[in-house]
C-alpha positions as CSV (number, residue, x, y, z in Angstrom):
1,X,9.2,22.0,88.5
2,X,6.4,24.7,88.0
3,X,9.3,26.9,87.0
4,X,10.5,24.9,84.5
5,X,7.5,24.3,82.7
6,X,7.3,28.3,82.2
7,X,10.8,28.5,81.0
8,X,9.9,25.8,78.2
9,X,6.7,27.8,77.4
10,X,8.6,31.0,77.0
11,X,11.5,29.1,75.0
12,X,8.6,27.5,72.6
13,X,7.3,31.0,72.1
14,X,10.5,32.7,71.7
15,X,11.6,30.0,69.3
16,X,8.1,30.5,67.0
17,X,9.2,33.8,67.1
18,X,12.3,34.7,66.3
19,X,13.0,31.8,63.6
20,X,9.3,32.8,61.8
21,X,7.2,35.2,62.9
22,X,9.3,38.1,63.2
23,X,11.0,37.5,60.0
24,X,8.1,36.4,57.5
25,X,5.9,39.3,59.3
26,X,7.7,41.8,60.5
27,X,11.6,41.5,58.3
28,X,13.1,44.7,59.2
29,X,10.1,46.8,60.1
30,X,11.4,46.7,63.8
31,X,8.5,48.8,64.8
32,X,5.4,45.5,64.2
33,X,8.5,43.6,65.6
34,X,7.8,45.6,68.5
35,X,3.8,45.2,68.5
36,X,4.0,41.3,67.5
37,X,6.2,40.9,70.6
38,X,3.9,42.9,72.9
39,X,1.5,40.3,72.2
40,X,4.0,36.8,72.4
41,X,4.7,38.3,75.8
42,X,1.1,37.4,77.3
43,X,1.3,33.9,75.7
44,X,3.3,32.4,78.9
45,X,1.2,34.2,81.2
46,X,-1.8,32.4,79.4
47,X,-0.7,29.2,79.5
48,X,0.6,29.8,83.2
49,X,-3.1,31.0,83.8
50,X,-4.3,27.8,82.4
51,X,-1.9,25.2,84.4
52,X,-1.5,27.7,87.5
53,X,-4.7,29.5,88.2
54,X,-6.3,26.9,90.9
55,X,-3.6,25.9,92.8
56,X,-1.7,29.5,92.6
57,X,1.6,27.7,93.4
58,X,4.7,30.2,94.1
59,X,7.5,31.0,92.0
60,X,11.0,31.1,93.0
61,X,13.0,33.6,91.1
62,X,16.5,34.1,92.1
63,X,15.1,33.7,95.9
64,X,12.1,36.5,95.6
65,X,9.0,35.3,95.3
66,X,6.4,35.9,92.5
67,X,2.8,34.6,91.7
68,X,2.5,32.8,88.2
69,X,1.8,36.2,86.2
70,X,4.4,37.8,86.8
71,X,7.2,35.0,87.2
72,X,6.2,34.5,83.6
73,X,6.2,37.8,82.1
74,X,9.9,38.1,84.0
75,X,11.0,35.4,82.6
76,X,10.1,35.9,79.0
77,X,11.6,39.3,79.9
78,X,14.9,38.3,80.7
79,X,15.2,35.3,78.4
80,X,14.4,37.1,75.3
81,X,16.8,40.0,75.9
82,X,20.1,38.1,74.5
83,X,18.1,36.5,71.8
84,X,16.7,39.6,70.8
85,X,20.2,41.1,71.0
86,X,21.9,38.3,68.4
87,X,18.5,38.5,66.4
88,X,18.9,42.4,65.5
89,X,23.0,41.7,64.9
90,X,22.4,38.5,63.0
91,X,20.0,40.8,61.0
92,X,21.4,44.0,60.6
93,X,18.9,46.0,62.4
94,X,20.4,48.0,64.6
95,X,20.0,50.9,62.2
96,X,16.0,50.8,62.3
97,X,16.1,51.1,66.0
98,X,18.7,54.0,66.1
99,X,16.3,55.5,63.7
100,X,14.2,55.6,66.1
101,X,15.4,56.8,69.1
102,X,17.4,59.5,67.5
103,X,16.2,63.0,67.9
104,X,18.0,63.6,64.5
105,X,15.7,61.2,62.4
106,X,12.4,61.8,60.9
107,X,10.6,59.9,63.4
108,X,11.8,62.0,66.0
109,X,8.1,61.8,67.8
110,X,8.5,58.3,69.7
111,X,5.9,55.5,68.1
112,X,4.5,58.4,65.2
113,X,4.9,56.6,61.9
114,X,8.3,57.8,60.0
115,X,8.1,60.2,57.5
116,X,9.3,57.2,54.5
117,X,6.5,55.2,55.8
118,X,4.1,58.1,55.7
119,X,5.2,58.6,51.7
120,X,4.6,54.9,51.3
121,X,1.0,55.0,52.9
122,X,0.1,58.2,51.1
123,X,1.3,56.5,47.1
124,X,0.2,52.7,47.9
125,X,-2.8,51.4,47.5
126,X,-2.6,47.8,49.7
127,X,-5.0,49.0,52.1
128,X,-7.6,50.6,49.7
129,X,-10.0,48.1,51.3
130,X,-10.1,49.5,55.0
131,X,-10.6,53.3,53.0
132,X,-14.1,52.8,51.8
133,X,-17.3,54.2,54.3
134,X,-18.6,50.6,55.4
135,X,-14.8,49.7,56.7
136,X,-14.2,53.5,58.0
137,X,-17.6,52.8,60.2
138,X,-16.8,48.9,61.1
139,X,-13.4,50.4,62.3
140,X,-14.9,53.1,64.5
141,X,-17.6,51.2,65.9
142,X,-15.5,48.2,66.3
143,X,-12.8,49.6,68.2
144,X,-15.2,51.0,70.5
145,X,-16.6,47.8,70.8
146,X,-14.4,46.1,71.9
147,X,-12.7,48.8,74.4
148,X,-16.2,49.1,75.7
149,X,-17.4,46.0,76.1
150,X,-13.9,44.3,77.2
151,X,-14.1,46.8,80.1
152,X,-17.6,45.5,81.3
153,X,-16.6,41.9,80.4
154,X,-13.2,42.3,82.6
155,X,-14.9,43.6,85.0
156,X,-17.9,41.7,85.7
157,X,-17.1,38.1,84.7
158,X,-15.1,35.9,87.5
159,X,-11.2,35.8,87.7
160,X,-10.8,33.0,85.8
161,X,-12.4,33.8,82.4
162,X,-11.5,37.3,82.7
163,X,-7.8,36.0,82.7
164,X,-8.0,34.0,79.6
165,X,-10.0,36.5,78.0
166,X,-7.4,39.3,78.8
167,X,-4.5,38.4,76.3
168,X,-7.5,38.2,73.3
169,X,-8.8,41.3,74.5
170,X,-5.1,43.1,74.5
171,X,-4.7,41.9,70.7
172,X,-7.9,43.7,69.4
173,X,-7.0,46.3,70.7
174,X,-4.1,46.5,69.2
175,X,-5.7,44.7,65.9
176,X,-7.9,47.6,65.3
177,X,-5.3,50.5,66.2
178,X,-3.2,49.0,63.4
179,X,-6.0,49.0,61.0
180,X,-7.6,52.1,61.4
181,X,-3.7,53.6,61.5
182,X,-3.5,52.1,57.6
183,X,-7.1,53.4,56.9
184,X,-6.5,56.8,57.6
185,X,-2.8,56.5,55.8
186,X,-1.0,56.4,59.0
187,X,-1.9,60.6,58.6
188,X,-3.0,60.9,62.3
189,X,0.7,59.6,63.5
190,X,2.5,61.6,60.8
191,X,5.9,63.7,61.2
192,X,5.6,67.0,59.9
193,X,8.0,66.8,57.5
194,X,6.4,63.9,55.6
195,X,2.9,66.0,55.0
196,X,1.9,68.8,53.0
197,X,-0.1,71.9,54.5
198,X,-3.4,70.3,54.0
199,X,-2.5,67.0,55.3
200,X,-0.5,68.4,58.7
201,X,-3.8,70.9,59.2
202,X,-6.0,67.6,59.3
203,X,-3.2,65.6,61.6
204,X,-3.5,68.7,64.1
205,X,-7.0,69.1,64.1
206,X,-7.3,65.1,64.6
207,X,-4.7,65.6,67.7
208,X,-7.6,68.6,69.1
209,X,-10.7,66.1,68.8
210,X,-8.7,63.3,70.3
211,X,-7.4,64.9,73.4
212,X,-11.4,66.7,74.3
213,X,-12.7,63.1,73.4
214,X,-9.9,61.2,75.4
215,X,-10.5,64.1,78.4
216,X,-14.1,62.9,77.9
217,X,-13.3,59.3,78.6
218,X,-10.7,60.2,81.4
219,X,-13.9,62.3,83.4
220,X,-16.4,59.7,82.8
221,X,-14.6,56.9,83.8
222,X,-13.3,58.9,86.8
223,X,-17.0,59.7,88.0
224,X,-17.8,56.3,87.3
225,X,-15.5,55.0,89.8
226,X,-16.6,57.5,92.5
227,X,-20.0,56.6,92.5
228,X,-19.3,53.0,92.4
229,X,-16.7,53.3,95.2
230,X,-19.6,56.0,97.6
231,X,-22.1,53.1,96.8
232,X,-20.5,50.5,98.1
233,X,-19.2,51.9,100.8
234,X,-22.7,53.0,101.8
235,X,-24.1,49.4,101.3
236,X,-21.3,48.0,103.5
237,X,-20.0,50.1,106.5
238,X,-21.2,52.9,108.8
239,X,-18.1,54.9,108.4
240,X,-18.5,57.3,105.7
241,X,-14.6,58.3,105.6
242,X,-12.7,55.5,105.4
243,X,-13.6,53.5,102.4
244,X,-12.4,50.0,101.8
245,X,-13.1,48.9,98.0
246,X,-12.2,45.5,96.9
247,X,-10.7,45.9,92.9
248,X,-9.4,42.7,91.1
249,X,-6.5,41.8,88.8
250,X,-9.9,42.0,86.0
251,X,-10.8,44.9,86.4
252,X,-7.3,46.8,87.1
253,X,-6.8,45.2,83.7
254,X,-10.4,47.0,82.3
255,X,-9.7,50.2,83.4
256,X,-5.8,50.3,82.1
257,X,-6.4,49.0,79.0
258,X,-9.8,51.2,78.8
259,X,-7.6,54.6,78.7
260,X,-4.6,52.9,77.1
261,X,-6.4,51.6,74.1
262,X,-7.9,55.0,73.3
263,X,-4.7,56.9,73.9
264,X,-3.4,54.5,71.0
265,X,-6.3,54.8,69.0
266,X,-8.7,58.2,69.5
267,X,-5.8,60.1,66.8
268,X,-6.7,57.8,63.9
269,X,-10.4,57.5,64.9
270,X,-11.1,61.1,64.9
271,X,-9.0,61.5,61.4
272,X,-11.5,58.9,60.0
273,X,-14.6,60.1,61.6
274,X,-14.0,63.4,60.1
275,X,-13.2,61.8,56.9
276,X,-16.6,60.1,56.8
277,X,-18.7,63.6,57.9
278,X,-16.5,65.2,55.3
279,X,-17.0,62.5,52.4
280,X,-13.2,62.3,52.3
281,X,-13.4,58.7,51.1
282,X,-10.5,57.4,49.5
């Protein structure tokens, strides 16, 4: 029965979707189809938090067992592949994912931005409003925000509200990469090809102050954890060898999302940071 009740989740979700939200929001931009659908994902595993997170029933799934996170994350997984598959045909979009994934196309650099929407970005003005200095700041400061303080909040608050407050945290994240992406002109994720000299010196030089900032992060948080782990191994136990540290879902979560959220985002950030230093306003 608990089973079930997923499976109509994920088909609700699926359903709201595939018949509107992909195609009033995405259309045949397959790559937001692919960062919308990173975030429907988590939407069983919510509700299934919310219904399942007391009683922590088991799962069948074809005989092996699962907990209620990832029984729903499997089945949205496997249910959504042949709708997905008849929703790309249906559409005609098997052409924008070849695109992608062929080494012969301009966006021959995984998840950069292709070179035709780089030429867009550079000539459009939609997103004039996330260019001035007030929104270049908000950006910066609120992306740090919230992959600062969603690390302390997962890991300090109890199980429960760090679950529900996991999927909102996850879509910031990804709310702000997106934004500052568009306020730098998608520049920082640029193929070569789609930038002139002056353009490809500021991507590079935004790749250099990511990777010592990110390398910054990596120590810091690695430190972090050492002392925390030494200190409570020396409040608990005589042995000073064998450590045991208790970690939870929460703060697994924290520390993932802590690095993955600034791998996504410390390119863009720095290109706008030095546009700000630089007076480089739009």
């Amino acid at each position: 029965m608990n089973e079930l009740i997923v499976v109509a989740v994920v088909l609700a979700t699926l359903s709201l979707a595939y018949l509107w939200v992909y195609p009033t929001y995405a259309g045949r931009n397959v790559t937001l189809m692919s960062y919308l659908d990173i975030g429907a994902t988590f939407i069983p595993a919510g509700v299934a938090a919310l219904l399942f997170w007391q009683s922590d029933p088991v799962f069948s799934f074809f005989g092996l067992e699962l907990n209620w996170f990832f029984y729903s994350i499997l089945a949205y997984v496997v249910i959504e592949i042949p709708v997905f598959i008849l929703y790309v045909k249906a559409r005609g979009l098997w052409p924008e994912y070849k695109a992608i994934f062929s080494s012969n196309s301009s966006n021959q650099y995984g998840w950069t931005a292709s070179a035709k929407n780089v030429e867009k970005s550079l000539s459009e003005d939609k997103w004039t409003g996330l260019r001035t200095k007030g929104a270049l700041r908000f950006l910066i400061w609120g992306s740090n925000v919230t992959l600062l303080g969603g690390t302390v909040l997962l890991s300090t608050i109890p199980e429960s509200p760090a679950v529900f407050y996991l999927p909102i945290h996850v879509l910031l994240i990804f709310v702000f990469w997106f934004l500052l992406r568009k306020s730098v002109r998608l520049v920082a994720d640029a193929p070569e090809e789609a930038l002139d000299e002056r353009l490809l010196e500021l991507r590079n030089r935004s790749y250099l102050w990511a990777y010592m900032w990110l390398a910054a992060i990596a120590y810091l948080v690695a430190t972090s954890v050492l002392i925390w782990a030494v200190w409570v191994n020396l409040s608990t136990t005589e042995d000073r060898w064998f450590y045991t540290v208790e970690i939870s879902w929460g703060q697994i979560n924290a520390l993932f999302w802590l690095i993955a959220g600034y791998t996504f985002a410390l390119p863009s950030m720095a290109l706008a940071s030095y546009k700000l230093k630089h007076d480089m306003v739009d």
